[in-house]
C-alpha positions as CSV (number, residue, x, y, z in Angstrom):
1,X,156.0,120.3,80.3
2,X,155.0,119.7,84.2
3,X,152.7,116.8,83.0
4,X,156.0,114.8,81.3
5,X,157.9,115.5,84.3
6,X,155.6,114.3,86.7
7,X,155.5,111.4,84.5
8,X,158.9,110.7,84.3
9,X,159.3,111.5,87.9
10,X,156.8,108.7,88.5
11,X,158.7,106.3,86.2
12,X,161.6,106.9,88.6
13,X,163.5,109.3,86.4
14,X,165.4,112.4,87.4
15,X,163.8,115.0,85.5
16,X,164.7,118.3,84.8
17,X,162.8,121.2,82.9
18,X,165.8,122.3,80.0
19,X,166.2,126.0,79.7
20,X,169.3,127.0,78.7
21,X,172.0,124.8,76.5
22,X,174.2,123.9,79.0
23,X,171.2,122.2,80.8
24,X,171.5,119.2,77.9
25,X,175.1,118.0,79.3
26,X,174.8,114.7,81.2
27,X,171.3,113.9,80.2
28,X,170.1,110.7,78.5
29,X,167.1,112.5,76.3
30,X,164.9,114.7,76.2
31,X,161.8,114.8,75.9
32,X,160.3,117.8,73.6
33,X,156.4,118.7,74.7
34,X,153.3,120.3,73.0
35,X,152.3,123.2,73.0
36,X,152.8,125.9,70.1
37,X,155.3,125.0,67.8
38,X,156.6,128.6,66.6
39,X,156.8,129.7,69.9
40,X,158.9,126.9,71.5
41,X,161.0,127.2,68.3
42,X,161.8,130.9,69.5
43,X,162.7,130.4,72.6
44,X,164.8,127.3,71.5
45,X,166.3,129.9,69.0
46,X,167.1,133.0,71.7
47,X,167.9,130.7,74.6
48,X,170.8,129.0,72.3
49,X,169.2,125.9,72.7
50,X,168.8,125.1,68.6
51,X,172.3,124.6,67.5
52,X,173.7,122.7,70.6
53,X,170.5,119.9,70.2
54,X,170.7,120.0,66.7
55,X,174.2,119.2,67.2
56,X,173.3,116.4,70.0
57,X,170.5,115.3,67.7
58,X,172.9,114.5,64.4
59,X,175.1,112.6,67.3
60,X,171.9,110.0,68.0
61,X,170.8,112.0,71.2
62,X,167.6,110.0,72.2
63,X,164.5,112.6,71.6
64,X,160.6,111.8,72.4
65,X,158.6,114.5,70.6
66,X,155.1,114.7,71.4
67,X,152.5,117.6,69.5
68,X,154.4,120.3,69.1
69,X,157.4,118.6,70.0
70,X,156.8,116.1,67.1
71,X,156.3,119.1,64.3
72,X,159.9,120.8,66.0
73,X,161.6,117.3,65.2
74,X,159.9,116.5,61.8
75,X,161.4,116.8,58.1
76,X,159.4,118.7,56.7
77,X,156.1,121.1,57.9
78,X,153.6,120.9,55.0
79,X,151.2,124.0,56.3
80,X,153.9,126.0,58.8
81,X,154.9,129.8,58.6
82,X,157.5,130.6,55.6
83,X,160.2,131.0,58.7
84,X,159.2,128.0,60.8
85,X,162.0,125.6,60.7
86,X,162.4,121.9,62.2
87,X,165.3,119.7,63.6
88,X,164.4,117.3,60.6
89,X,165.6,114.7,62.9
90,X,162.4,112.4,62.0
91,X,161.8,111.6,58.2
92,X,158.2,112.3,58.7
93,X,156.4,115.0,57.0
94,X,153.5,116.5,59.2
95,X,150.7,119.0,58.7
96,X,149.8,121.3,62.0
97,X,146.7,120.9,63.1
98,X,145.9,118.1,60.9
99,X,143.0,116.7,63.3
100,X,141.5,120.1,63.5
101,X,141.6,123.3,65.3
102,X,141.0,123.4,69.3
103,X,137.3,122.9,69.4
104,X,138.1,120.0,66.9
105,X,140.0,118.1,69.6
106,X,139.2,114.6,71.1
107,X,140.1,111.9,72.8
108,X,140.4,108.0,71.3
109,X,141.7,104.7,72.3
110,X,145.2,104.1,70.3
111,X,146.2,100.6,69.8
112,X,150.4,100.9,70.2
113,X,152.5,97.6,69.0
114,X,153.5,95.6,71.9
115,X,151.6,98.0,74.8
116,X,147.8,97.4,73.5
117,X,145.3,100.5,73.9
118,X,146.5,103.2,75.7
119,X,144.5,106.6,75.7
120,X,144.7,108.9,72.6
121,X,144.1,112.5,73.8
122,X,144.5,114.5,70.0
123,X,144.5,118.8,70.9
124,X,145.2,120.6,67.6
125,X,147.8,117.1,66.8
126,X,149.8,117.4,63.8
127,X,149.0,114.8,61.5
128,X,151.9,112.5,60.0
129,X,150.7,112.6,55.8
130,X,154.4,111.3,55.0
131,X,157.2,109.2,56.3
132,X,160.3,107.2,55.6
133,X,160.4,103.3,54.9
134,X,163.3,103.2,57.5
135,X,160.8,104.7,60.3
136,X,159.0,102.2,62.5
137,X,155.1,102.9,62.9
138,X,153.7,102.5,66.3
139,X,150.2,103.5,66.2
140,X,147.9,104.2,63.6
141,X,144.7,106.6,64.0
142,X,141.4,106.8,60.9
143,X,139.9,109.6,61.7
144,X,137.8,109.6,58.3
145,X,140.6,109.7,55.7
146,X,142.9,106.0,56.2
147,X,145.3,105.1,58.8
148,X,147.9,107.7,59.2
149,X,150.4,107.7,62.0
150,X,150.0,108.9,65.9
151,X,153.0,107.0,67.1
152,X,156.1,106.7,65.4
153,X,160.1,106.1,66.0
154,X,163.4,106.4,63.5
155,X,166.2,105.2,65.9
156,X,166.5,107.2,68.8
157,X,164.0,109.9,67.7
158,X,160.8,109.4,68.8
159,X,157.3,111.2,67.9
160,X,153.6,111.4,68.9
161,X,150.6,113.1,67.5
162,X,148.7,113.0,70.4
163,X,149.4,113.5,74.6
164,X,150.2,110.7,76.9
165,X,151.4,112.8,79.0
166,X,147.8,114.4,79.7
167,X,146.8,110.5,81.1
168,X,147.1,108.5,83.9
169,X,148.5,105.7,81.2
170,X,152.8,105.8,81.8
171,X,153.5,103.3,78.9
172,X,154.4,105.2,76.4
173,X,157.0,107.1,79.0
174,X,157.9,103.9,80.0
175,X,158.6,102.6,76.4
176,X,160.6,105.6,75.6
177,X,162.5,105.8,78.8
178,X,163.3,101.7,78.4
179,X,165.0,102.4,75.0
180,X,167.5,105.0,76.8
């Protein structure tokens, strides 16, 4: 999370690190990081988070989900745990760990539509198999099996397999924070 705030923070944004519910009042998105997707899904559960964003989030609340964050806001988890839930605020269907487990992790160069090649760095990164005609796709990554999606946007809901934030790239921050 520290990494997309001191992103932000370089962009010029105020950021702030959202804890509790009433932290999402007043602020023009969010922006959901990796990490492990049950787990942020429980705290977003016991800190009272869940219904309030999902409530913001049927409302058009602007939302940049990368890793983790991009499993939390998709449609439908192919592979997750019988009580994993999502937003579904992304008509994407992803598979966890769809690039491979830790040791499988790597780093590529990702050709985004209208930035050019910004740095792919893929840890455990979901992998979009399915998505809507209505979403808009970004980037595209082959990592042996056809193009599938890194990079993706339906509206103001926003996802990414992989972590710019883990760069010294701002682009894709800047992109997301331009659409606000």
């Amino acid at each position: 999370m520290r990494e997309h705030i001191s992103m932000l923070e370089g962009l010029g944004v105020e950021a702030v690190a959202v804890r509790r519910a009433e932290q999402l009042e007043g602020l023009d998105g969010l922006v959901f990081p990796g990490g492990e997707s049950t787990t942020i899904a429980r705290l977003l559960t016991t800190s009272g988070i869940r219904p309030v964003l999902a409530d913001k989030l049927d409302q058009g609340f602007p939302v940049f989900g990368t890793c983790a964050g991009l499993i939390l806001l998709s449609s439908a988890i192919l592979d997750g745990r019988s009580d994993q839930w999502s937003f579904a605020a992304l008509p994407v269907e992803v598979r966890r760990n769809g690039y491979g487990r830790q040791i499988a992790s790597f780093e590529t160069p990702v050709e985004v539509e209208g930035l050019g090649t910004v740095p792919g760095v893929f840890i455990r990164a979901p992998k979009i198999e399915t998505w809507g005609s209505d979403v808009t796709v970004l980037a595209v990554h082959d990592h042996g099996d056809g193009d599938h999606p890194v990079f993706v946007r339906y509206g103001p809901v926003w996802g990414c397999s992989f972590h710019p934030e883990l760069t010294n790239d701002d682009r894709i921050h800047r992109l997301f924070v331009e659409s606000l």
